[in-house]
MDTraj code that builds the backbone (N, CA, C; nanometers):
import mdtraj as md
import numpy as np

residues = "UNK UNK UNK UNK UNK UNK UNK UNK UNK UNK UNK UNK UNK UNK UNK UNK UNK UNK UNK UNK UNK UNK UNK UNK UNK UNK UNK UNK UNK UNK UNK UNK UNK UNK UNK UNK UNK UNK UNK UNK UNK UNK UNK UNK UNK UNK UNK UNK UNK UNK UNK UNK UNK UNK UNK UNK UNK UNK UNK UNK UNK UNK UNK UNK UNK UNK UNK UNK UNK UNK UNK UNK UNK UNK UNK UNK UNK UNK UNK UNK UNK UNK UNK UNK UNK UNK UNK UNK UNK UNK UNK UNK UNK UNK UNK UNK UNK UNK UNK UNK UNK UNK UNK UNK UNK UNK UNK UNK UNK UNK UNK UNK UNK UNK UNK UNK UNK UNK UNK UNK UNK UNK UNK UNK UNK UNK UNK UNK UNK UNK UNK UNK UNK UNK UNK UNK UNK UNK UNK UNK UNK UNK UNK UNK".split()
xyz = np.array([
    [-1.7414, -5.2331, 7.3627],
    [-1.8711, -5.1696, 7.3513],
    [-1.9833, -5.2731, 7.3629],
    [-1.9441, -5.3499, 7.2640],
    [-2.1062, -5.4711, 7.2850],
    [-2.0332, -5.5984, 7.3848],
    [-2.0468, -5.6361, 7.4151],
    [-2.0523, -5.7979, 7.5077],
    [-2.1421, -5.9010, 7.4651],
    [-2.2871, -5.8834, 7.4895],
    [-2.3825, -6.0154, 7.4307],
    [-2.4309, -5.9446, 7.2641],
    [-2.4403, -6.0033, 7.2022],
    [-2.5663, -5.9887, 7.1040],
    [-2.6675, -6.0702, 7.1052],
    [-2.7784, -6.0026, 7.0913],
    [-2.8744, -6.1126, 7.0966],
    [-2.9180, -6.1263, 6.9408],
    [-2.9737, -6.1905, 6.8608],
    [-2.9825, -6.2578, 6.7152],
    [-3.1085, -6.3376, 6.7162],
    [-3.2644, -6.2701, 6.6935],
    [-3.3381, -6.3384, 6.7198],
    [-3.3234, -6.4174, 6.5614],
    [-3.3965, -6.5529, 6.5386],
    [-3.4058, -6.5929, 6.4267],
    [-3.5292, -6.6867, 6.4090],
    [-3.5561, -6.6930, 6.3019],
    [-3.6998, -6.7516, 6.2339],
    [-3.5831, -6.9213, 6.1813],
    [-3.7022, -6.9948, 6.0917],
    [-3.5994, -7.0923, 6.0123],
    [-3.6318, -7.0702, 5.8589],
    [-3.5646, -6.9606, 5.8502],
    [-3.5733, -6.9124, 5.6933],
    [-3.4610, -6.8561, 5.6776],
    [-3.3775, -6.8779, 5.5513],
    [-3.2776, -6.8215, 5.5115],
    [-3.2165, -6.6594, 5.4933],
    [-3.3394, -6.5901, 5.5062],
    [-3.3169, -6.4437, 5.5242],
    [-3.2686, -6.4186, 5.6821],
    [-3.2174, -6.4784, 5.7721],
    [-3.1862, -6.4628, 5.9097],
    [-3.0067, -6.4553, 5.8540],
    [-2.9415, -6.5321, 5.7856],
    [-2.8245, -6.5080, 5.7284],
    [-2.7181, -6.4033, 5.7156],
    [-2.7617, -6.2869, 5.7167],
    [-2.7610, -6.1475, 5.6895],
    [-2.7213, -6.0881, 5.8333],
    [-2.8398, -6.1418, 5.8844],
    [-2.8462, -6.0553, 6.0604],
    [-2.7276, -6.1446, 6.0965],
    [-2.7077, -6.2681, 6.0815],
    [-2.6058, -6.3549, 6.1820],
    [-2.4677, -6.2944, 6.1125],
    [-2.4530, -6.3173, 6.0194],
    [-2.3093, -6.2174, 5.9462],
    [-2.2810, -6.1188, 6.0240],
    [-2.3824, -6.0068, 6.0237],
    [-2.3723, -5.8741, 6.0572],
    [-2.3293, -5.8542, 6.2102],
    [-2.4123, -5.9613, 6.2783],
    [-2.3551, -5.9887, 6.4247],
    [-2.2064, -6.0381, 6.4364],
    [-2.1934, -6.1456, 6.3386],
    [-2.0637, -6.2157, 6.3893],
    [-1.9440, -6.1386, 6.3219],
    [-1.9567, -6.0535, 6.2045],
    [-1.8636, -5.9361, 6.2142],
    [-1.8451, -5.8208, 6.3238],
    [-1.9278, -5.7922, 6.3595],
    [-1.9642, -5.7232, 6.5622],
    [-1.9187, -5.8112, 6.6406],
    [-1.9485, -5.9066, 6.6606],
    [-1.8765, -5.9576, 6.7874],
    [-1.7309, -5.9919, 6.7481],
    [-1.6811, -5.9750, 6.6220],
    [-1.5375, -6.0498, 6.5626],
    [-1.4680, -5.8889, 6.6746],
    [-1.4998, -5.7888, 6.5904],
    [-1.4528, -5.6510, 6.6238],
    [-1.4516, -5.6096, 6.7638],
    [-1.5801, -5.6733, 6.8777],
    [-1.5683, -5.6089, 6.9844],
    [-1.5186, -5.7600, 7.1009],
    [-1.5491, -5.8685, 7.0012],
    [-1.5524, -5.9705, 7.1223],
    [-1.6412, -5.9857, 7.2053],
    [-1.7183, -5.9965, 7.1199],
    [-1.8507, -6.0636, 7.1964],
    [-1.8950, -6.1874, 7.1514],
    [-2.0225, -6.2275, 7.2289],
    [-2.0587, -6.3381, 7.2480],
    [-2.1585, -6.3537, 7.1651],
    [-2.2377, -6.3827, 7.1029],
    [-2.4000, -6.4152, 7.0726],
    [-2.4831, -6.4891, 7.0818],
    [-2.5683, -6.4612, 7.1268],
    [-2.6729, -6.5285, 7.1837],
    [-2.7794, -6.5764, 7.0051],
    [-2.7867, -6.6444, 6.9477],
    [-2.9002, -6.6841, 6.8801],
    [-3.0202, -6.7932, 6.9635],
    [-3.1413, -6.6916, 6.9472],
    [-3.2549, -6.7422, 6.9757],
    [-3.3749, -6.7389, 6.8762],
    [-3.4566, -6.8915, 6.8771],
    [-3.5239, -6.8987, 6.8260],
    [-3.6650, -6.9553, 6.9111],
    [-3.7880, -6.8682, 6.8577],
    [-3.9149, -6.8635, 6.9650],
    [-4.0128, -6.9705, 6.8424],
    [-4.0373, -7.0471, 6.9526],
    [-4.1356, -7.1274, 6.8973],
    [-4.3091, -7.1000, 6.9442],
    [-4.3855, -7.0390, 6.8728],
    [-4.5054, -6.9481, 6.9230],
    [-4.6318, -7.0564, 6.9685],
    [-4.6792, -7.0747, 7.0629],
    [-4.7856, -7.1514, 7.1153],
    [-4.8607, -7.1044, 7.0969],
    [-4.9642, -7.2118, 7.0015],
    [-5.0815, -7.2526, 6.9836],
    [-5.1617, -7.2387, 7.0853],
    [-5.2986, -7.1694, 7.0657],
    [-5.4077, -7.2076, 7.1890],
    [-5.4614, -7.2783, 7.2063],
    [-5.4283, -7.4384, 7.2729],
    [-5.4818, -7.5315, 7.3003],
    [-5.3363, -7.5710, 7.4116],
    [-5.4156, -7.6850, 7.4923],
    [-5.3395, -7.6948, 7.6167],
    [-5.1977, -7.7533, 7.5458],
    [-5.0681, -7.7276, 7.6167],
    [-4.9255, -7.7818, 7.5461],
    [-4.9326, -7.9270, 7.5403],
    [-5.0068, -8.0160, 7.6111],
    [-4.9691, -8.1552, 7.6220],
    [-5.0369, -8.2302, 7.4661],
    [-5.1384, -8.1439, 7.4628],
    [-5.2323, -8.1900, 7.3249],
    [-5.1228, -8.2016, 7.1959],
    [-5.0478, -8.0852, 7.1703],
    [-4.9260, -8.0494, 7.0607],
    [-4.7704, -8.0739, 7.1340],
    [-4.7156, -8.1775, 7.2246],
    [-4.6157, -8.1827, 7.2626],
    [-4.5224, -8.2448, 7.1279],
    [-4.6068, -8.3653, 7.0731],
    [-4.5162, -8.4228, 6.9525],
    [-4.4867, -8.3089, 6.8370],
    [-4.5855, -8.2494, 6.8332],
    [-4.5559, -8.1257, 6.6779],
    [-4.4676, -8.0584, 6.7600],
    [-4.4552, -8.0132, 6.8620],
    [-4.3382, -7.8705, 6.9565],
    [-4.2471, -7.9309, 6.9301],
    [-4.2471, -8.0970, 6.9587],
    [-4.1233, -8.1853, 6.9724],
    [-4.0317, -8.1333, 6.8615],
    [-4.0939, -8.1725, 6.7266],
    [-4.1043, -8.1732, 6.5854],
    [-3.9842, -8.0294, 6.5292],
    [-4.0868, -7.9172, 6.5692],
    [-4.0150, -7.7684, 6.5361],
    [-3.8922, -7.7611, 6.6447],
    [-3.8988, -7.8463, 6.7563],
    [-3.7818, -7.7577, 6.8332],
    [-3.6818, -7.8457, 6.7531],
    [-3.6950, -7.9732, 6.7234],
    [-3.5645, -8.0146, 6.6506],
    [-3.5479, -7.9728, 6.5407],
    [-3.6285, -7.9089, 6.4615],
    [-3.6103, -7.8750, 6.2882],
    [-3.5394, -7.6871, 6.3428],
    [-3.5782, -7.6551, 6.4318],
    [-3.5415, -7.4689, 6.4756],
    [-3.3714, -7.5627, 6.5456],
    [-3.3644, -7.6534, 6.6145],
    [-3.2049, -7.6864, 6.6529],
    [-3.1097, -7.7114, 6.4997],
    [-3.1662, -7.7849, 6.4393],
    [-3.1070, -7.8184, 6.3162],
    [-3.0743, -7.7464, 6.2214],
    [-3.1536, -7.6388, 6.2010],
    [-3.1469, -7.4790, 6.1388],
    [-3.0574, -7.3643, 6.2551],
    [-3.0558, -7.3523, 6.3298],
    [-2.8968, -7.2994, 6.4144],
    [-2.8016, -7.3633, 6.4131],
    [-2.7801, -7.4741, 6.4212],
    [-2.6376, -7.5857, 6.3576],
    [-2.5642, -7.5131, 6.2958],
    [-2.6755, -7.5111, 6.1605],
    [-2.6329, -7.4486, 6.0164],
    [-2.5754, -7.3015, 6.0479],
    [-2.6354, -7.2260, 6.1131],
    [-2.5776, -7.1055, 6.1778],
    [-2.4669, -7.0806, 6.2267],
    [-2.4812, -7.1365, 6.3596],
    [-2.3378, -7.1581, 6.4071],
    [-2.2220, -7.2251, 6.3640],
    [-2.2050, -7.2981, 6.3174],
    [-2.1144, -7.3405, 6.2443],
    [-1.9894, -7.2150, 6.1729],
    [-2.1031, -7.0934, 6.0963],
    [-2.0134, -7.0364, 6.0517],
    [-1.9817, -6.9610, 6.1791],
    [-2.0471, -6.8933, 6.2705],
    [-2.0188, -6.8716, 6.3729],
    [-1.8662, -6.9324, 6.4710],
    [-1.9112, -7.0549, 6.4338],
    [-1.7861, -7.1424, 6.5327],
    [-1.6330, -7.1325, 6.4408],
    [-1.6868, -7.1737, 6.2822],
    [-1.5417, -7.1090, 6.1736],
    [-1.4920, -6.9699, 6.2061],
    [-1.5314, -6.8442, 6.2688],
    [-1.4973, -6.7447, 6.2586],
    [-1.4559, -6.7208, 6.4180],
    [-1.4574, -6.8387, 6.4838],
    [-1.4078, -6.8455, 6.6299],
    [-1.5081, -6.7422, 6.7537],
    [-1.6250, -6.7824, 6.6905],
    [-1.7245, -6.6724, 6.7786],
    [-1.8055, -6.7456, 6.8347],
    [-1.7766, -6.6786, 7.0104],
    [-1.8289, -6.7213, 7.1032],
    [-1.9725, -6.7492, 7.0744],
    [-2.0428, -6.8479, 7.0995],
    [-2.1636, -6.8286, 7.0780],
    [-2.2892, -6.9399, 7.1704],
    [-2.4029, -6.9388, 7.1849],
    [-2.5318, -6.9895, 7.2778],
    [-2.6279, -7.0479, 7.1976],
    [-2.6598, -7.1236, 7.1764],
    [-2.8070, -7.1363, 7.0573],
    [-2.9245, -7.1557, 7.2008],
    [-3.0582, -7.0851, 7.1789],
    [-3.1566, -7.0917, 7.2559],
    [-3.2937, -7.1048, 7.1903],
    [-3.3533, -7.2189, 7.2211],
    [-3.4735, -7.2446, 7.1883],
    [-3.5737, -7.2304, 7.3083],
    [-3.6927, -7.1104, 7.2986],
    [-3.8106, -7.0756, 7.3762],
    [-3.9256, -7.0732, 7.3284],
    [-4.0034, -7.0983, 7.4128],
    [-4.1445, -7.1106, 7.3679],
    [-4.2171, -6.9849, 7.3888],
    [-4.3377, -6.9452, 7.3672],
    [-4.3808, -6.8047, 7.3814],
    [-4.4020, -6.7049, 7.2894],
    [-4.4965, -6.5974, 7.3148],
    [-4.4982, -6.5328, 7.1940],
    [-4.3624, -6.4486, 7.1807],
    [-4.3116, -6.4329, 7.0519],
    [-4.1948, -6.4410, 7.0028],
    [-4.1858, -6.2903, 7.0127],
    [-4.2234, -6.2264, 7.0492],
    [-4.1376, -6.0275, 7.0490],
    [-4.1267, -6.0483, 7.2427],
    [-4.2360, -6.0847, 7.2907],
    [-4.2188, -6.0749, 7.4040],
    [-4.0842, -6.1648, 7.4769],
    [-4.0675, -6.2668, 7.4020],
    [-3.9380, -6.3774, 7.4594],
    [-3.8188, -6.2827, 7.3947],
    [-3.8315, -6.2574, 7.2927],
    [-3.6613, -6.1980, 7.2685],
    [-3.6445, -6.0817, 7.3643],
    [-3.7442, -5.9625, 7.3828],
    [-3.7476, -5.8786, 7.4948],
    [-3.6735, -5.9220, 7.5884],
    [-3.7599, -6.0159, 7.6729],
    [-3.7754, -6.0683, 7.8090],
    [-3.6316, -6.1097, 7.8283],
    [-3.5546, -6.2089, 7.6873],
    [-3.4010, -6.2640, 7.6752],
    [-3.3078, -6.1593, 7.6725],
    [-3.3404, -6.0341, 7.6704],
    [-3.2625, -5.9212, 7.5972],
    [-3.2325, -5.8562, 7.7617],
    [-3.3416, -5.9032, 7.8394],
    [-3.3630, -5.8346, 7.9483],
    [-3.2855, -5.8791, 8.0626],
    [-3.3338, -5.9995, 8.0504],
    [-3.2586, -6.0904, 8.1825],
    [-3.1246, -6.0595, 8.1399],
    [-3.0459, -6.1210, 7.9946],
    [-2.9439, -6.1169, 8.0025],
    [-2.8627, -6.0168, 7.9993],
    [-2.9214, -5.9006, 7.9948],
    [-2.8254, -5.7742, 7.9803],
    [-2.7335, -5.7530, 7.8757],
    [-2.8210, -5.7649, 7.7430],
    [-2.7972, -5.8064, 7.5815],
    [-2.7373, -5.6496, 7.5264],
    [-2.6456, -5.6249, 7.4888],
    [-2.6095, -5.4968, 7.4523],
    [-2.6791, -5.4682, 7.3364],
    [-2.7177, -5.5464, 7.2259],
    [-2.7504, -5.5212, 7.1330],
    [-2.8208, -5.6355, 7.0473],
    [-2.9309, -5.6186, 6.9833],
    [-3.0362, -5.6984, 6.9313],
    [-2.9968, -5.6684, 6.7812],
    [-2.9483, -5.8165, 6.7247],
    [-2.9765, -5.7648, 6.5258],
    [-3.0866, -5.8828, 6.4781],
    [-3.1173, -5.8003, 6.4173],
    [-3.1778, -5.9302, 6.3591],
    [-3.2795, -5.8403, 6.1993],
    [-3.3152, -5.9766, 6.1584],
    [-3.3526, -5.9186, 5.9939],
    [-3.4941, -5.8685, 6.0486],
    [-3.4881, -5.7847, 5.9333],
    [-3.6093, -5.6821, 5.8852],
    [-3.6281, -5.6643, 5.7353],
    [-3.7313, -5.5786, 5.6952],
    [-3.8051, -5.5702, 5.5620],
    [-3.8131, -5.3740, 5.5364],
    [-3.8462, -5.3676, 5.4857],
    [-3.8976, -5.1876, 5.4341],
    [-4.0573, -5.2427, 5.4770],
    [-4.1009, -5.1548, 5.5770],
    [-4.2527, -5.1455, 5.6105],
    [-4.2672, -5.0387, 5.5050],
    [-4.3767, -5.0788, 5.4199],
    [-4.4476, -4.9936, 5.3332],
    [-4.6029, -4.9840, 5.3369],
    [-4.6468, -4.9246, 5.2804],
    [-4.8161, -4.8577, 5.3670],
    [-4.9059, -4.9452, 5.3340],
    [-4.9050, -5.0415, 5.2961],
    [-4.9396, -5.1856, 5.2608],
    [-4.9080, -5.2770, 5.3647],
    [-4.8273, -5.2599, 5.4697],
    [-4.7659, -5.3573, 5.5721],
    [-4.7038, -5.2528, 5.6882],
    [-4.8519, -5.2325, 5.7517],
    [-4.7814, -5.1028, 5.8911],
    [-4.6849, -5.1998, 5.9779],
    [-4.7135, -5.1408, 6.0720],
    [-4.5835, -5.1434, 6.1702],
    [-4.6591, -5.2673, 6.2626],
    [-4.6703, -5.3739, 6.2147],
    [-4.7151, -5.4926, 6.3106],
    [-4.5966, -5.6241, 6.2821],
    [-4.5018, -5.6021, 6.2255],
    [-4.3909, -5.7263, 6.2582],
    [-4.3072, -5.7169, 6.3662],
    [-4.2744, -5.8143, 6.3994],
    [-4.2053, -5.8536, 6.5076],
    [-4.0908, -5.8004, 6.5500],
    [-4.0076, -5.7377, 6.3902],
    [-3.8849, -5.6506, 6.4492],
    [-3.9272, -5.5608, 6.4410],
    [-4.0207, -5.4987, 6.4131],
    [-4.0558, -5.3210, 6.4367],
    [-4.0915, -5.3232, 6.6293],
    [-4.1792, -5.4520, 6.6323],
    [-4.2531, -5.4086, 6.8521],
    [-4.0984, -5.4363, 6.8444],
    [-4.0358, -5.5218, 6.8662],
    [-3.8790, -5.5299, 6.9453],
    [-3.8711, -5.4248, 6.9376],
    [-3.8374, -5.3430, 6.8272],
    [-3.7166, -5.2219, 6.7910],
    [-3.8192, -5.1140, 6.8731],
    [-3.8749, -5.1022, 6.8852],
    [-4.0198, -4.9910, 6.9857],
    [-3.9928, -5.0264, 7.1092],
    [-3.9972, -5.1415, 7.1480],
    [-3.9706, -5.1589, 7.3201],
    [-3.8782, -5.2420, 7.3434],
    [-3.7428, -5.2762, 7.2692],
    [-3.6286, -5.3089, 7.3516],
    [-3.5764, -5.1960, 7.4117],
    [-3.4651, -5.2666, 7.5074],
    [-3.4027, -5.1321, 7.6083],
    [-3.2291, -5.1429, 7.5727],
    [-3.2465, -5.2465, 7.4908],
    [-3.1016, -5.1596, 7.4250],
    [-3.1040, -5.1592, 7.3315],
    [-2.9999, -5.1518, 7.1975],
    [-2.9524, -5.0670, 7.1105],
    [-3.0147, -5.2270, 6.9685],
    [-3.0822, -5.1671, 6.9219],
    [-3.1113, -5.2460, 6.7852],
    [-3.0928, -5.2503, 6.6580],
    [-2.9714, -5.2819, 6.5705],
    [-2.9809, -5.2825, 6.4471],
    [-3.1071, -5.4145, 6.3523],
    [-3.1264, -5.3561, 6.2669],
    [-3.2556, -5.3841, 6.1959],
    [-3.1402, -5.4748, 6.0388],
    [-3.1334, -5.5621, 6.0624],
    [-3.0730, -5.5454, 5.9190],
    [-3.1512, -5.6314, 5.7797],
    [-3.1231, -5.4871, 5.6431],
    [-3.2630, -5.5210, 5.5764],
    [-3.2452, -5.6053, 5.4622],
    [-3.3203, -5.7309, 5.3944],
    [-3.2883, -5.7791, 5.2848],
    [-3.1943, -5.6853, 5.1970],
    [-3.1039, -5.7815, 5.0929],
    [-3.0416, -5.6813, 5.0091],
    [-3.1335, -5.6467, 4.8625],
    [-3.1257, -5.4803, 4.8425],
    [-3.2283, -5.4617, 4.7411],
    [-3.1532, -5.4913, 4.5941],
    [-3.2724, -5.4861, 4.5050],
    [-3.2123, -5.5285, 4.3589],
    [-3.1721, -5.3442, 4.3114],
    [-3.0680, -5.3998, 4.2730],
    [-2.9799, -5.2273, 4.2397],
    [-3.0008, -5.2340, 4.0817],
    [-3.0184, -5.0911, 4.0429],
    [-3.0779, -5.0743, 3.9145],
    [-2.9513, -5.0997, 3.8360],
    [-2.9180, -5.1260, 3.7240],
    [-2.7367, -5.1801, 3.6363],
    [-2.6775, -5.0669, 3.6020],
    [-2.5302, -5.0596, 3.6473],
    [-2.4742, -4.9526, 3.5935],
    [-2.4493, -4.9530, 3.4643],
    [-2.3831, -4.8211, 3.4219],
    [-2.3625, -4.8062, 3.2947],
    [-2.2399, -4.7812, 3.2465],
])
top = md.Topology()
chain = top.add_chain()
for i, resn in enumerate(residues, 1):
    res = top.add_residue(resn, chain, resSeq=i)
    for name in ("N", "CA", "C"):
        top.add_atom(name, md.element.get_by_symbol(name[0]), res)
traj = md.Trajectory(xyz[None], top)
């Protein structure tokens, strides 16, 4: 059923969740995954900020390491990709070219305090394939 996943990711520890959730999916169908991470340009010309880009693309490589790794323990195929660009439009655009069966990646509960302007809500609105959203885990009230 799936072949690529695509796995967009930030360098924050809540991306954890989505990469699990993928690499149990690709364990089951045999797939591949693609983790990508978008590094968002500043408006000023690139040559001015090449040392700071320098900077994040190695600290965003060094933070997928950590990723893949469990990825590579669980024998799953996998890509690490670092792009520049605004970041809904590059995972799109990656989702596109590569003919990505399926996009996971973390999400939040939009509540009416925080409309629909994050990055996995536009993906999940205009990707063209199939998107799981997967959401922090909530605090569960104690049983009795």
């Amino acid at each position: 059923m799936f072949r690529e996943i695509l796995v967009p990711v930030d360098l924050t520890p809540k991306n954890e969740r989505a990469v699990q959730m993928a690499r149990d999916l690709a364990t089951s169908f045999g797939a591949r995954i693609v983790l990508l991470h978008v590094i968002e340009l500043l408006d000023l010309p690139f040559e001015e900020l090449e040392e700071f880009y320098a900077r994040l693309q190695a600290r965003a490589i060094t933070h997928m390491e950590g990723l893949s790794q469990k990825l590579a323990a669980a024998e799953v195929p996998f890509e690490v990709h670092v792009e520049y660009g605004d970041r809904t439009q590059r995972i799109l655009l990656r989702a596109r070219e590569r003919g990505s069966d399926l996009i996971v990646m973390e999400s939040h509960v939009v509540g009416p305090d925080r409309g629909p302007t994050t990055i996995s809500y536009r993906v999940a609105v205009a990707a063209e394939c199939p998107i799981l959203l997967v959401k922090g885990e909530r605090s569960r009230p104690p049983t009795t």
